[in-house]
N, C-alpha and C positions, 0 to 999 in steps of 0.2 A: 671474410665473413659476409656473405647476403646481406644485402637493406634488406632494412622491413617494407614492405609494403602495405597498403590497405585499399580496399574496394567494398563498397556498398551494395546493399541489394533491396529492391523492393518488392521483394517477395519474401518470408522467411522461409515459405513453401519450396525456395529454389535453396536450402540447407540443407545438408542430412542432417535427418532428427537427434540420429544416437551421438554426435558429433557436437550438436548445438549442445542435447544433455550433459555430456561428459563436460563440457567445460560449464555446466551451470551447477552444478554437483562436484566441483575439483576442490570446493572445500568441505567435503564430506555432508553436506545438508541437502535436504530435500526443500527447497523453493517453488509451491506449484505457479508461484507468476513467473519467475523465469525458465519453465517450460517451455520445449517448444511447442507441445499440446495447447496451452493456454494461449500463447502469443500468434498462433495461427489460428484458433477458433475468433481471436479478435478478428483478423484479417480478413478469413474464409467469411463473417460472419455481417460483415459490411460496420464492424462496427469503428473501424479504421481504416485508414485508405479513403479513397473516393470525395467525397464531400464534407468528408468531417472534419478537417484542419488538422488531421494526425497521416503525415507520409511516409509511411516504413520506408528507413534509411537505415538500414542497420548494419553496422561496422563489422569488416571481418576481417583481419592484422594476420599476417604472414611474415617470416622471413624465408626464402627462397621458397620452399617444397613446403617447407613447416610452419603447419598454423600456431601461434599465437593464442588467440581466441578472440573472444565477438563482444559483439558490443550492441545491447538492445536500446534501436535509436530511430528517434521521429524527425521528420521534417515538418515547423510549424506553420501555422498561418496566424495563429492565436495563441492566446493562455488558458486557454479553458481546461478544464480535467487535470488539471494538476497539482493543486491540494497547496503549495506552495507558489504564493501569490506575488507577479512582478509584471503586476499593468500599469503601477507608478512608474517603476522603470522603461516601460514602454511609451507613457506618456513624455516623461521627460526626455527620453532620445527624441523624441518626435517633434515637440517643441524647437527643441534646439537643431533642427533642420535635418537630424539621421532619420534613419529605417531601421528598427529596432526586428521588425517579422519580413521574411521567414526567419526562423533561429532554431538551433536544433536542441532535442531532448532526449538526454538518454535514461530513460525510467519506464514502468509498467503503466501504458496509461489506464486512467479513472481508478488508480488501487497507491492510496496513501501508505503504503508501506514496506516497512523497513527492507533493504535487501541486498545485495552485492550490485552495483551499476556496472564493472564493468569485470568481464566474466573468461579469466583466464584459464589453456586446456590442460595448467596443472597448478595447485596452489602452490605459487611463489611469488613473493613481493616485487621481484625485478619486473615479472614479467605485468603485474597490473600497469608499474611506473608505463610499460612501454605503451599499455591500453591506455593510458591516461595522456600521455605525451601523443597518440597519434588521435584522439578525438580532439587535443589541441590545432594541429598539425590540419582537422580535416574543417576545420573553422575557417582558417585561411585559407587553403584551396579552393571551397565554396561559394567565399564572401561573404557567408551570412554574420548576422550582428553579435551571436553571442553561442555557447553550448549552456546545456544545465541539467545536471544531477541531482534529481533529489529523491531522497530519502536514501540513502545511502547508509552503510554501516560504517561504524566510528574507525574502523581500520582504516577507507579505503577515502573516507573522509582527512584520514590523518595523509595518506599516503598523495591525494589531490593536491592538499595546501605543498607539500615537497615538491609538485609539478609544477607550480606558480597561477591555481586554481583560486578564486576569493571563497569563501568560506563564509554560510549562515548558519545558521542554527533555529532549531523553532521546538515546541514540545507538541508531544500526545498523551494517551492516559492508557497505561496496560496494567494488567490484573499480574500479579506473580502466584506463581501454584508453591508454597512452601512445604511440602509434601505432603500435602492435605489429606484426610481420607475419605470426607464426605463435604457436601456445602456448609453442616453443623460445625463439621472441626472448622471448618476458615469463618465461619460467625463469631466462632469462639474465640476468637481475637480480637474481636468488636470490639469498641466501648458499649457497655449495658447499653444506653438511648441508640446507637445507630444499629446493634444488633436485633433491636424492635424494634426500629424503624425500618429493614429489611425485611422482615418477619410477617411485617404488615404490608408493606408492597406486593408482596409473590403473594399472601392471603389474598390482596384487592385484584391483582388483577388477573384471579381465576375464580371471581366472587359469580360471574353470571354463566357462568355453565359452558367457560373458554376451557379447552384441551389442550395439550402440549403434546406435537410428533418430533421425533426424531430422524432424519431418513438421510439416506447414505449409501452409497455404494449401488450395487444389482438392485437397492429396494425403490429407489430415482425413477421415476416413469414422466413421460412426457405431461401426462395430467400434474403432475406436480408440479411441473415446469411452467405449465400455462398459468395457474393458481399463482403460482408466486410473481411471473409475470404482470400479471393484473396489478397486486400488489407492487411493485417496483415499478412500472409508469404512472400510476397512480400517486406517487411521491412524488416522483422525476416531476412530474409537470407542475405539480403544485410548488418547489425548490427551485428549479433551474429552467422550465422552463418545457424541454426536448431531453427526455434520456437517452444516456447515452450508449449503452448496449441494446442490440437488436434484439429478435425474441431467438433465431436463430443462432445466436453465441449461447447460450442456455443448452438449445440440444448438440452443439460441438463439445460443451463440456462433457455433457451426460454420457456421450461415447467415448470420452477419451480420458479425462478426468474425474470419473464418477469415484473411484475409492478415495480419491483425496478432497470431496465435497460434500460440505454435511447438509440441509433444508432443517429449519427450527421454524416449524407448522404449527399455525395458531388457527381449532379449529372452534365450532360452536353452533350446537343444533344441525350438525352431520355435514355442513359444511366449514371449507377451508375460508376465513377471515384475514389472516395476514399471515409473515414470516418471516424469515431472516437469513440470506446466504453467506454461509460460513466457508472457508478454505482451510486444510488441513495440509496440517506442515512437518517437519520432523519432531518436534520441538513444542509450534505455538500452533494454536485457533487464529486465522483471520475473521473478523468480522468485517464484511465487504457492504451489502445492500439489504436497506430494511423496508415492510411496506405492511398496511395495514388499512383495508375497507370500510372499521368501524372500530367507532373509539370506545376504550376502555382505562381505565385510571392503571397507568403502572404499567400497561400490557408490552409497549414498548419495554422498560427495564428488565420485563421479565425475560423477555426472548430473545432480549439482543445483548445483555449483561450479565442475570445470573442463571440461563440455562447456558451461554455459554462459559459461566463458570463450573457449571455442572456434568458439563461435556469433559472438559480438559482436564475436572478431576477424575473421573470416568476412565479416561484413556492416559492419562497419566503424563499429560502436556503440560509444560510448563512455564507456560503464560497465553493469554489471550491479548492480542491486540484489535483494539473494536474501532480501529478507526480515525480519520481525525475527528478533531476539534471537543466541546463538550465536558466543562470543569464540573457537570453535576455527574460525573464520573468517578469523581473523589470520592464523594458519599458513598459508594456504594463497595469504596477499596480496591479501585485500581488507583494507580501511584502515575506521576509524572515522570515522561522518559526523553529527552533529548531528542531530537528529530536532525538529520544533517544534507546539506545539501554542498554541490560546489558548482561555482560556475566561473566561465571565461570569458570575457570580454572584450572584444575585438577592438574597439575606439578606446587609444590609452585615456584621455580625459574623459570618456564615459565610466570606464574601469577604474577609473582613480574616487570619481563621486561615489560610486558602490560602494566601493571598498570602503571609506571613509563612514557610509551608511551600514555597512554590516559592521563593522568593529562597534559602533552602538549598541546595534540592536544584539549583537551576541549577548553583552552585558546584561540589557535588559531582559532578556530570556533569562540566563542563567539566574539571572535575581529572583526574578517570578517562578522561577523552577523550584530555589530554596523558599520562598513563600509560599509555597503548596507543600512545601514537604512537612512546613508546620501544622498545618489541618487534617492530615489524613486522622482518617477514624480508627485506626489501632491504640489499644490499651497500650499505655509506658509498657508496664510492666510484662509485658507480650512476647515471645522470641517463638518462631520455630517452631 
């Protein structure tokens, strides 16, 4: 039988498209971030590559003639954009006389969610092991300090720890669609107080003569793109600083993935005021980037929470995910979900402190996970 082999590329523009898809879709799901539409409008778009500390290195596993499948993967310089935070661990290699950067990363950058990391050209458990074992394999041929997966799903998150991967965990807050018919039917699950207390958000914050757009698909025009632009550097700078996609990744989607992208336009006296970019999936709503010109009480909650609970019932999706971080998420009846990462560790005595620091912090996650699940604002008496 052929070794496998593996070879990198830094372009994903030098893949075939339909080839990259077929193994981003081999387990029957539509993921618009592991497109290659999407992951090349990053790159086309200067929003990776070049100067920004993200070096497309992405993995592509072979055994003789036959591919395997790929592996969407960065070369670091930093930690920046990736939602799962190890600049302690950075710091304390460093101290202790290593080099902790470049290190590589295999995830979607500046998009906190959930998704397959490593992307087999037909769903079968051997063949991830083997995607898993040669992103091990490309740690040591490179010498860099460490690989890291995150946000991963709980399969392949299970199937990492079996590769001798260290294993975190963190939570988010996503909405479940229980086959709702309207926003009323999922209020009606409320406790009376938080079912008014939503009632009175969406009232307040369309009190001064704000509008709600929807726009999608053929309806996407570059003015829209620009409008929301505004909005999203307008945040970016005031949060981090320098954001992090260009305006040109905006019109790479619009050509390529406009049916799978929604705009939630907040307008007021004929102009556009803020909004919110959503991704459409098989399944969920992503909520990615929010931005907003002028403050209004609740206007965030509305556009970024319950219109897109509004949408997914709409279209008959079945959950929304808005993102990380943000426990005033609970109020408004998204529920707490496990988040998972794995990572490798090249220095055994680096790898051994990890380790020893994530078998903690699993614990204290999973606690804080079951203490959130006491507060959510559903009535006992509630089902379905």
């Amino acid at each position: 039988m052929s070794a496998i082999t593996i070879r990198t590329l830094d372009r994903i523009a030098d893949f075939d498209a339909a080839v990259w898809d077929r193994c981003a879709t081999s387990d029957g799901l539509f993921n618009p971030f592991l497109s290659h539409a999407f992951l090349l409008a990053l790159e086309t778009s200067g929003s990776v590559g070049g100067r920004s500390g993200w070096k497309p290195f992405h993995l592509v596993v072979e055994r003789g003639a036959d591919l395997l499948g790929v592996v969407p993967l960065y070369l670091k310089g930093h930690s920046q954009g990736e939602y799962v935070f190890d600049h302690s661990w950075a710091d304390a290699l460093q101290r202790a006389g290593g080099r902790y950067y470049p290190k590589l990363q295999a995830t979607v950058p500046f998009t906190p969610a959930t998704g397959r990391r490593v992307l087999p050209v037909r769903d079968d458990p051997e063949l991830e092991v083997a995607l898993l074992q040669a992103c091990a394999s490309l740690v040591r041929e490179t010498g860099v300090s460490s690989l890291h997966m995150t946000f991963m799903t709980r399969a392949q998150w299970d199937r990492a720890a079996q590769s001798g991967f260290l294993l975190r965990m963190d939570q988010q807050f996503h909405w479940h669609n229980e086959g709702y018919r309207s926003f009323e039917d999922f209020l009606a699950r409320l406790t009376s107080k938080k079912r008014k207390d939503l009632r009175r958000e969406r009232r307040d914050a369309l009190a001064n003569g704000v509008e709600i757009e929807w726009v999608t698909g053929s309806d996407l025009t570059e003015a829209h793109w620009d409008a929301f632009y505004a909005f999203y550097t307008d945040t970016g700078s005031r949060k981090w600083g320098s954001p992090y996609l260009t305006r040109r990744f905006f019109s790479e989607i619009n050509r390529h993935l406009a049916a799978h992208t929604l705009l939630i336009l907040c307008k007021r006296e004929g102009r556009y005021i803020g909004g919110a970019l959503n991704f459409i999936g098989n399944d969920t709503l992503y909520g990615r980037n929010w931005g907003c010109t002028e403050y209004h009480p609740f206007l965030h909650f509305e556009t970024c929470y319950y219109q897109a609970i509004d949408f997914a019932i709409a279209r008959g999706l079945q959950r929304v995910e808005a993102g990380a971080q943000g426990q005033h998420k609970i109020a408004r009846g998204y529920q707490p979900e496990a988040t998972y990462s794995a990572h490798w560790i090249a220095h055994q005595g680096f790898r051994d402190a990890v380790a020893n620091y994530l078998e903690r912090e699993r614990v204290q996650v999973a606690e804080d996970i079951a203490h959130v699940e006491t507060m959510l604002p559903f009535k006992m008496d509630s089902s379905p």
